[in-house]
PyMOL CGO cylinders between C-alpha atoms (Angstrom):
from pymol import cmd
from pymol.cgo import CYLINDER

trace = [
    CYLINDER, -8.16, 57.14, 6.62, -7.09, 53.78, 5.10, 0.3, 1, 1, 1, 1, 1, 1,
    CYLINDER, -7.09, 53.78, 5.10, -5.21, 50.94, 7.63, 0.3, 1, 1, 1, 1, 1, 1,
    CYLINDER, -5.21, 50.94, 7.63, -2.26, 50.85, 5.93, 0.3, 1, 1, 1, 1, 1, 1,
    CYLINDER, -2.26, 50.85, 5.93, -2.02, 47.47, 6.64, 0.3, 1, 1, 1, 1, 1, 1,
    CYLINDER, -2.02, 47.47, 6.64, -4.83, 46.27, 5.22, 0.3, 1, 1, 1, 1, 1, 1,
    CYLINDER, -4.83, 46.27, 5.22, -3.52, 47.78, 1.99, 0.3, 1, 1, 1, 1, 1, 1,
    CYLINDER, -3.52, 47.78, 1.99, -0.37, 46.28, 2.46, 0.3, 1, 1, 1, 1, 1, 1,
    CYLINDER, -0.37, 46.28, 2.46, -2.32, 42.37, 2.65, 0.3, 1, 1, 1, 1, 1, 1,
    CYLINDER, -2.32, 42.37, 2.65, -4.79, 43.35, -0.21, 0.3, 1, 1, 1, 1, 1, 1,
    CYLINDER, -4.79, 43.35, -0.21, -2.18, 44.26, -2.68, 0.3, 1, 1, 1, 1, 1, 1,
    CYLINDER, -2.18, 44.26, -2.68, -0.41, 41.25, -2.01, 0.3, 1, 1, 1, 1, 1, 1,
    CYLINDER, -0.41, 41.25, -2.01, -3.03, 39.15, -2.74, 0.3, 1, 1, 1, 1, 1, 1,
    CYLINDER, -3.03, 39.15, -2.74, -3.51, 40.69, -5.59, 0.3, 1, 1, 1, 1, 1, 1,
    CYLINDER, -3.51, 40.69, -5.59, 0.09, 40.44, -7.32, 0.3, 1, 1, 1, 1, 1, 1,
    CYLINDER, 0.09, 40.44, -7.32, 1.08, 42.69, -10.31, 0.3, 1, 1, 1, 1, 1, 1,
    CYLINDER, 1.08, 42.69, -10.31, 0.45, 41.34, -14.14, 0.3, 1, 1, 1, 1, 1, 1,
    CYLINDER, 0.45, 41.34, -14.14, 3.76, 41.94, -14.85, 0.3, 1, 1, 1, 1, 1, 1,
    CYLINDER, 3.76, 41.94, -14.85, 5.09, 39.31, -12.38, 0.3, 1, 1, 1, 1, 1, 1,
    CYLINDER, 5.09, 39.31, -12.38, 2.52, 36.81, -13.93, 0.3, 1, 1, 1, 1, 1, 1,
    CYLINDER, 2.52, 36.81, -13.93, 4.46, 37.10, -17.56, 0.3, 1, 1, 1, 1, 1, 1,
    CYLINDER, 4.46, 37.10, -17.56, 7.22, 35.12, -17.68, 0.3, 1, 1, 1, 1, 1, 1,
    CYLINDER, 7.22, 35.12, -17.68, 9.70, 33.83, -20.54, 0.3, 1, 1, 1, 1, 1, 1,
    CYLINDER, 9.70, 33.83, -20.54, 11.26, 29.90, -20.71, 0.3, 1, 1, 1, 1, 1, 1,
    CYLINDER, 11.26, 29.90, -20.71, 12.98, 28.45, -23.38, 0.3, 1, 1, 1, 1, 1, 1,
    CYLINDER, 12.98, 28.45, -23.38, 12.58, 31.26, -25.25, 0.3, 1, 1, 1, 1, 1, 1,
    CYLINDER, 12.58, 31.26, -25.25, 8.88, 31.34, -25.07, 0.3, 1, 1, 1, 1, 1, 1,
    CYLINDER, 8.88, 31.34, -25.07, 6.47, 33.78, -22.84, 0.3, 1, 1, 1, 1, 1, 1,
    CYLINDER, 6.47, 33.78, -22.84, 3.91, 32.32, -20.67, 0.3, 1, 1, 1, 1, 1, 1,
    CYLINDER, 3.91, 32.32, -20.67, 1.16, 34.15, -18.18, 0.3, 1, 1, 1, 1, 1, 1,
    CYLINDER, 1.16, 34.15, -18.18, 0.12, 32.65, -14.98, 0.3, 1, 1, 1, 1, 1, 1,
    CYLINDER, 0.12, 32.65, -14.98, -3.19, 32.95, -14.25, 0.3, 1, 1, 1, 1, 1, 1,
    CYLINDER, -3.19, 32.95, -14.25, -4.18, 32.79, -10.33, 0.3, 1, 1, 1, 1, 1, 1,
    CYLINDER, -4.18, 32.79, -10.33, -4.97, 28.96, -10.11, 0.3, 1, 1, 1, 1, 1, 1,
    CYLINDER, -4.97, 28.96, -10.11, -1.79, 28.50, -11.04, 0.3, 1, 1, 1, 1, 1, 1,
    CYLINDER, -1.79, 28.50, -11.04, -1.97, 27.26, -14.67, 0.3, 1, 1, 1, 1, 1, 1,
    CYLINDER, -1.97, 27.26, -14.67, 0.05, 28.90, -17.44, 0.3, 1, 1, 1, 1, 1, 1,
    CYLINDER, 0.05, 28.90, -17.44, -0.94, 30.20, -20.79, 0.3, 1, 1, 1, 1, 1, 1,
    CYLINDER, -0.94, 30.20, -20.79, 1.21, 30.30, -23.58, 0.3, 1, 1, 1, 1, 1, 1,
    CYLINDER, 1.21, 30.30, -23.58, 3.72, 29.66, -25.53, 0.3, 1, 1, 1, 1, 1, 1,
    CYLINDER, 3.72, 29.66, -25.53, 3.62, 33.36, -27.20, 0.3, 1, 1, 1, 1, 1, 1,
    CYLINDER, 3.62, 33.36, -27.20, 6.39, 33.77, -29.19, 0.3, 1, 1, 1, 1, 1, 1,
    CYLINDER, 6.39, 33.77, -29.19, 6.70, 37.14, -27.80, 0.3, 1, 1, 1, 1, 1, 1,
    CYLINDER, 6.70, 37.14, -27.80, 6.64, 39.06, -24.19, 0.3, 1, 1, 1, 1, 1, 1,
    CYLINDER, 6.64, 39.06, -24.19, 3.96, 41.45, -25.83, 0.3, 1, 1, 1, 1, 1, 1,
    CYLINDER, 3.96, 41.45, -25.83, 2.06, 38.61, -27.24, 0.3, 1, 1, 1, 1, 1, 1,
    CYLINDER, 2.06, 38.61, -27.24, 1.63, 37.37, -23.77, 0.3, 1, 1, 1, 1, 1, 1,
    CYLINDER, 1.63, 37.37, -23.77, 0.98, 41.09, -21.90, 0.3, 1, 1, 1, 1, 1, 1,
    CYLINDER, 0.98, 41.09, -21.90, -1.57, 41.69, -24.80, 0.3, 1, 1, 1, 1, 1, 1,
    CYLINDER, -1.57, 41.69, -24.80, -3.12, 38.18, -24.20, 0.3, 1, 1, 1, 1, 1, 1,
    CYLINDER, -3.12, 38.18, -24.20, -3.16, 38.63, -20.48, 0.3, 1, 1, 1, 1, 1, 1,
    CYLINDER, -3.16, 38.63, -20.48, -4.71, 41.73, -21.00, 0.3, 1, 1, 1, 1, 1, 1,
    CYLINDER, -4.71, 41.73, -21.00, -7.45, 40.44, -22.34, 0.3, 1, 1, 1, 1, 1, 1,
    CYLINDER, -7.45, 40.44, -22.34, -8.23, 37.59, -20.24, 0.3, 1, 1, 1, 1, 1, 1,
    CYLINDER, -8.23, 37.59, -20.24, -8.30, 39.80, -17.38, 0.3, 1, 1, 1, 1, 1, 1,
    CYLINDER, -8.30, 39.80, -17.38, -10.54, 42.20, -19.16, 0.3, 1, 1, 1, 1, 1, 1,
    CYLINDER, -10.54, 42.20, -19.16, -12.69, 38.57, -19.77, 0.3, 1, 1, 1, 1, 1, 1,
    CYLINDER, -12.69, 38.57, -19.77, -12.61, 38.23, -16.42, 0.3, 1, 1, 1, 1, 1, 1,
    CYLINDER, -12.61, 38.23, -16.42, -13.93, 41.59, -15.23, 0.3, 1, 1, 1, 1, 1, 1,
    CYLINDER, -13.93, 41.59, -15.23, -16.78, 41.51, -17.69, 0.3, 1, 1, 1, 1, 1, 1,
    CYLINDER, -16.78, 41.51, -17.69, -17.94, 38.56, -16.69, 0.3, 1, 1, 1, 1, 1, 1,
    CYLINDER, -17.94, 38.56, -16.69, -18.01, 39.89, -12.69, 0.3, 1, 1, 1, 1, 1, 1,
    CYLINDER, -18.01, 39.89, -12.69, -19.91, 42.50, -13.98, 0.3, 1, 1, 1, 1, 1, 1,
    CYLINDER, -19.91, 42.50, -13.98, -22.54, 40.54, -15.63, 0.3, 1, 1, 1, 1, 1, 1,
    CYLINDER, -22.54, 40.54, -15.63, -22.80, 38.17, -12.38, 0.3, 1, 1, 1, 1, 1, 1,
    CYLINDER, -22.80, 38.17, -12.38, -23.60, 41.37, -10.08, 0.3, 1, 1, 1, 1, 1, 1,
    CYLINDER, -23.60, 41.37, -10.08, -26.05, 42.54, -12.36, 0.3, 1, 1, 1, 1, 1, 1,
    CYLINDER, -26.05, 42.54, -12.36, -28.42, 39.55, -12.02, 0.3, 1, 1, 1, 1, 1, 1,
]
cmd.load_cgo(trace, "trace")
């Protein structure tokens, strides 16, 4: 069985994409984890969409650097 508390530390490390989105001056932005932010986006699905896909960069690229 899972320590629940290990759970508890590993998902917040690892914090939901939805709180990375957020909107100022009526632009959306995306925080990545080193703390820069992407944007503007004119739009909140703009961002998701882009954030989407930098993440799906990201895991892509983790697979291709356990493969070799």
């Amino acid at each position: 069985m899972p320590n629940t508390r290990e759970q508890d530390r590993l998902q917040s490390l690892a914090p939901d994409r939805s709180d990375r989105i957020f909107s100022q001056q009526d632009l959306w932005y995306f925080k990545i984890r080193e703390g820069d932010e992407i944007g503007p986006f004119r739009y909140r699905s703009e961002a998701q969409s882009n954030l989407d896909g930098f993440m799906e960069q990201l895991r892509n690229k983790l697979k291709h650097t356990q493969k070799a």
